[in-house]
MITORMAR-218904 format. One record per atom (N, C-alpha, C): residue in three letters; x, z, y. Coordinates in steps of 0.02 Angstrom, whole numbers, plus 50000, padded with zeros to 5 digits. Layout:
# MITORMAR-218904
ALAXZY;...
//
This chain:
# MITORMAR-218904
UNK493515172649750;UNK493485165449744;UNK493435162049812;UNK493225165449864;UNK492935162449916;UNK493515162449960;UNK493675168549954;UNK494585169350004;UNK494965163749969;UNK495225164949897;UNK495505159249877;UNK495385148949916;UNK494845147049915;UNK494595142949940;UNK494625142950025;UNK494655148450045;UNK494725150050119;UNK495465147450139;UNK495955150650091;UNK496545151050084;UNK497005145550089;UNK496585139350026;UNK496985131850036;UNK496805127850056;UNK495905130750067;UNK495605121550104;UNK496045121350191;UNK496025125650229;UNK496465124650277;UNK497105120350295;UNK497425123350235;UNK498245120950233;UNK498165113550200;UNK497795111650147;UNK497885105350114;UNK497305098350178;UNK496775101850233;UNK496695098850267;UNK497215097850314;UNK497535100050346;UNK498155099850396;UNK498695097250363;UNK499065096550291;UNK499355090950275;UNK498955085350251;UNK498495084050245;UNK497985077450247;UNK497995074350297;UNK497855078250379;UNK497835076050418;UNK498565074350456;UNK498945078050426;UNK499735078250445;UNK499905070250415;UNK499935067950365;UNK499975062650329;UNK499575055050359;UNK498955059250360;UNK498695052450403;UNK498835051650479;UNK499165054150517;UNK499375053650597;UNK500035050650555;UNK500295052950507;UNK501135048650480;UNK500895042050473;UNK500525040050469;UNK500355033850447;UNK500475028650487;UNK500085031850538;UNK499965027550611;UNK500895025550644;UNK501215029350630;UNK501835029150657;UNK502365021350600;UNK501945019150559;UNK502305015250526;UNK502575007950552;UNK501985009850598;UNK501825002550627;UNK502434997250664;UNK502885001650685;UNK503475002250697;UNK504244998850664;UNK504004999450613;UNK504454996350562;UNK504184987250568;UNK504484984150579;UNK504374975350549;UNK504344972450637;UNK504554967450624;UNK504514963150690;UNK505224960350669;UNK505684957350727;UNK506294954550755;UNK506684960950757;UNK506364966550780;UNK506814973850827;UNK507374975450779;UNK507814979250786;UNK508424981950741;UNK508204986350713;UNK508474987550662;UNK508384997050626;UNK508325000850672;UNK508935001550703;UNK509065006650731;UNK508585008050787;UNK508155004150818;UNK507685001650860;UNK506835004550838;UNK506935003350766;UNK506295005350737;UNK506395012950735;UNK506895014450693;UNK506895020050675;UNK506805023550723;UNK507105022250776;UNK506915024950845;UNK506295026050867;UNK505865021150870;UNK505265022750892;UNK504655025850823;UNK505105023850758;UNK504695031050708;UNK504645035950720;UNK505355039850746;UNK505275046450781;UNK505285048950835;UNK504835042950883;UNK504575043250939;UNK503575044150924;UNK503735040050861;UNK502835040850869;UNK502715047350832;UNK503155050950783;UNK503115054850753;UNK503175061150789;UNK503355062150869;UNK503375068550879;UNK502885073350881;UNK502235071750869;UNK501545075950885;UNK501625078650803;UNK501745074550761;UNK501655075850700;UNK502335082250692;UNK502875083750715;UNK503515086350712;UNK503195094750717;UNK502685092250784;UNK502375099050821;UNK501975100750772;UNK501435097450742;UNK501045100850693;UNK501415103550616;UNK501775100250588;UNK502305103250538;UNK502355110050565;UNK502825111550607;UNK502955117450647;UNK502575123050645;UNK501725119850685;UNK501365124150676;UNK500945125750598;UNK501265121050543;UNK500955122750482;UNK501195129850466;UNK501915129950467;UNK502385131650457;UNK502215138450468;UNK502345139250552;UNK501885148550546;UNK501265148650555;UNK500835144750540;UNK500215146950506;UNK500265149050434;UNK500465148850387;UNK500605149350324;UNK500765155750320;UNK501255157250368;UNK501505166850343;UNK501095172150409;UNK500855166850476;UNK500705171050521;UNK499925164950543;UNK499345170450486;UNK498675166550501;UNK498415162850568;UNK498335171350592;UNK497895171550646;UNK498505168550725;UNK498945171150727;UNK499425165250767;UNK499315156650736;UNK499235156850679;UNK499425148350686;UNK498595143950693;UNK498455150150665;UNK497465146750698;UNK497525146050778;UNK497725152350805;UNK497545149450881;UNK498135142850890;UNK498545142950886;UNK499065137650893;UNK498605131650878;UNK498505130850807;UNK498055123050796;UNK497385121150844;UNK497135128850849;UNK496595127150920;UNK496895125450988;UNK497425127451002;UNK497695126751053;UNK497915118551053;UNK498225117050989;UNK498315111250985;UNK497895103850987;UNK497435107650961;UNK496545102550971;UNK496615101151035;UNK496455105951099;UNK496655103251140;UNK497005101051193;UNK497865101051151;UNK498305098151175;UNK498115089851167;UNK498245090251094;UNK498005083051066;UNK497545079951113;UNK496925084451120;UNK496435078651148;UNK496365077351217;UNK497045079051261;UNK496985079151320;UNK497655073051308;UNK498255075851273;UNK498765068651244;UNK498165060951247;UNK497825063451196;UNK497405056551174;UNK496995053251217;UNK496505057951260;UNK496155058151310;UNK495575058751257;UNK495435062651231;UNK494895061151190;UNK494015066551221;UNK494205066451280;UNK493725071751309;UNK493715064851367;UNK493855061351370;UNK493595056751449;UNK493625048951424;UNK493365049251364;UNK493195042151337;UNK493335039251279;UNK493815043151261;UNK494385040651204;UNK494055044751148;UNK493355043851130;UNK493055049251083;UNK493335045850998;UNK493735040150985;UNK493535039650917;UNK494125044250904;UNK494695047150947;UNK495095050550940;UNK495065056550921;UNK494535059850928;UNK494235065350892;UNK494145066150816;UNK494095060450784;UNK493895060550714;UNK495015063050694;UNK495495061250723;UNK495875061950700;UNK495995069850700;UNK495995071550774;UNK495895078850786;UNK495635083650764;UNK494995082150761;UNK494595087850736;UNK494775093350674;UNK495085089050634;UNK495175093450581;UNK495895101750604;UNK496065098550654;UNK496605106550645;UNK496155108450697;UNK495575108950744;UNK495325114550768;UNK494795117850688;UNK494565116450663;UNK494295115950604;UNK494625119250534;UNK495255118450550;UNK495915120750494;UNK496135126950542;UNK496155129650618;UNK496315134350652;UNK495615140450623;UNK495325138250631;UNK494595142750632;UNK494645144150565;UNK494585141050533;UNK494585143150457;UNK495385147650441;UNK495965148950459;UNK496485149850457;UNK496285156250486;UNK495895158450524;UNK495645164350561;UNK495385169350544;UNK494825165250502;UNK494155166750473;UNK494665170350395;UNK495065166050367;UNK495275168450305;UNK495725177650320;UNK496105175550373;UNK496235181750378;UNK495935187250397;UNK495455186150428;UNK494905192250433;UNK494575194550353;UNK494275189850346;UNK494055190950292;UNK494665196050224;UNK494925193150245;UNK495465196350173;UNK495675204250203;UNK495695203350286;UNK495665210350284;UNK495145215150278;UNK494515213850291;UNK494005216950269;UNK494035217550193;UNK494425214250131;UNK494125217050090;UNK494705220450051;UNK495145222150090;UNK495725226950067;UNK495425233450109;UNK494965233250156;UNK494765240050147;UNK494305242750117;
//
């Protein structure tokens, strides 16, 4: 039960959090600017989010690689954000894939300990 739970709280936090960084990129759309203008800068604000997809991606078939990746990514992000030299509310966005890495870690250990 516990691996199970190990298993999806990870992945369904990292598209939670994947979804809510989509959010922020909406902002983009409405003004005077052209489509083609917006759309542009949708998938300008969207590239951090492109990277984490990615890293959902082989975390899902390759655990313990995509845990360090999302840790690695914590602090990519929070050096992007600056969230280590002032920019702390930026952390509440972050936090969850160092949090979703560790647990992504933790599940695969665990599951191999109990196949032996």
């Amino acid at each position: 039960m516990i691996l199970k739970i190990l298993y999806w709280f990870p992945r369904i936090l990292v598209i939670l959090s994947i979804l809510f960084m989509m959010m922020f990129s909406l902002d983009s759309f409405g003004g005077n600017n052209p489509l083609g203008r917006q759309l542009l800068g949708f998938l300008m604000h969207n590239i951090p989010v492109f990277i984490l997809i990615i890293a959902l991606v082989i975390a899902w078939k390759y655990e313990i690689l995509g845990g360090v990746i999302f840790i690695l990514l914590f602090f990519a992000l929070g050096i992007f954000f600056k969230s280590f030299s002032g920019n702390s509310g930026s952390l509440m966005i972050i936090t969850p894939f160092l949090l979703a890495g560790v647990l992504f870690i933790l599940h695969e250990v665990l599951a191999a300990r109990s196949k032996q």
